[in-house]
C-alpha positions as CSV (number, residue, x, y, z in Angstrom):
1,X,-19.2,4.5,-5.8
2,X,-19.6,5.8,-9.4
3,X,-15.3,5.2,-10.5
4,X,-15.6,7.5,-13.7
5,X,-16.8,10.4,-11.2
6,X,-14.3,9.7,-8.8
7,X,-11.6,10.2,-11.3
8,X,-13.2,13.4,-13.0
9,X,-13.9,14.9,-9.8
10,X,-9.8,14.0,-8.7
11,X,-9.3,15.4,-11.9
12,X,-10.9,18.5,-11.8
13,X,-9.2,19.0,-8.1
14,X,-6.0,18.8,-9.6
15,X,-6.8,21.3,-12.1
16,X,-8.3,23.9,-9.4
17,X,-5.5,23.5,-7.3
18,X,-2.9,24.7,-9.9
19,X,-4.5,27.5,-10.6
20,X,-4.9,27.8,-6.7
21,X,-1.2,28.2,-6.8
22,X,-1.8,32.0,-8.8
23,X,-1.4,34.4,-5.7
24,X,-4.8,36.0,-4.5
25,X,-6.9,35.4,-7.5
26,X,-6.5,31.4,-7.2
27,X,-7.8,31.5,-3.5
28,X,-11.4,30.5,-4.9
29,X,-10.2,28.0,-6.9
30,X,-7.7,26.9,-4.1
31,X,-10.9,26.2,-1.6
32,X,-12.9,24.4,-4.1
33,X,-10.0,22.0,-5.1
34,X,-9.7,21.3,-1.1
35,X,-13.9,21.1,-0.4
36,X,-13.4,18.4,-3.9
37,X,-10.5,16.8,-2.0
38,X,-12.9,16.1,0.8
39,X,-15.5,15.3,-1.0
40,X,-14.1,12.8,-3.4
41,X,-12.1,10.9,-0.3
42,X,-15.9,10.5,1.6
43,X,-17.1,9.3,-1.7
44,X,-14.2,6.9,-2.2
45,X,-13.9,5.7,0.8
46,X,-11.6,2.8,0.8
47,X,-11.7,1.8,-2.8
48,X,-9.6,1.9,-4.9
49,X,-9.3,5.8,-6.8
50,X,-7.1,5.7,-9.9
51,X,-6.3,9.4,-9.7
52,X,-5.4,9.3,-6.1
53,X,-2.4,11.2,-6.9
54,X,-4.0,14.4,-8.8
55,X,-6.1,14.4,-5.8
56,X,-3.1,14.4,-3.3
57,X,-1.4,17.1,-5.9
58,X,-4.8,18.8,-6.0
59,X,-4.9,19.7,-2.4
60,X,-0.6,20.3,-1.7
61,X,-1.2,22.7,-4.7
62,X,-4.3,24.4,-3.2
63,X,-3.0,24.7,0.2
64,X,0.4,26.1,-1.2
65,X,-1.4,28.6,-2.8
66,X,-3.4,29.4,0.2
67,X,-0.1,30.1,1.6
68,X,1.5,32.1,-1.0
69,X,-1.6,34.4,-0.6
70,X,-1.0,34.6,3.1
71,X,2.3,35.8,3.1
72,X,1.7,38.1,-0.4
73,X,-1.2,39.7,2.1
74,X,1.3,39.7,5.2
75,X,4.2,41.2,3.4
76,X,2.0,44.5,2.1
77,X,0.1,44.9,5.4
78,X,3.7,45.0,7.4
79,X,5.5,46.8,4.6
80,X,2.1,49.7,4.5
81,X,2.3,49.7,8.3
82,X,6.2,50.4,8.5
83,X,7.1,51.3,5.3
């Protein structure tokens, strides 16, 4: 396990998934801060990963996102069907 990678690829997680948190257009960024989520805790494995906490931010921030987008899509589907 390469440390310095760990924490620029937790790093650059975080950063995705706040911009993951923009509506519609952050849904790529969203996926690739969770597929770096994954990908950095196989990496890590049990050691030790300084920037643990971007990485948990990183994913609640991307999957919030994924959310918002959800119900932004939901909320102009019902409101074109009934509206």
């Amino acid at each position: 396990m390469d440390t310095i990678r760990v924490i620029e690829r937790s790093l650059r997680a975080w950063v995705c998934g706040l911009i993951g948190l923009i509506p519609v257009l952050g849904v790529p960024l969203a996926v690739l801060a969770v597929s770096l989520f994954f990908k950095v805790r196989a990496e890590a494995g049990d050691e030790w990963n300084p920037a643990e906490n971007y990485l948990r931010w990183a994913v609640v921030c991307a999957v919030l996102g994924l959310g918002l987008t959800f119900l932004l899509v939901l909320v102009i589907v019902l409101a074109l069907a009934f509206g």
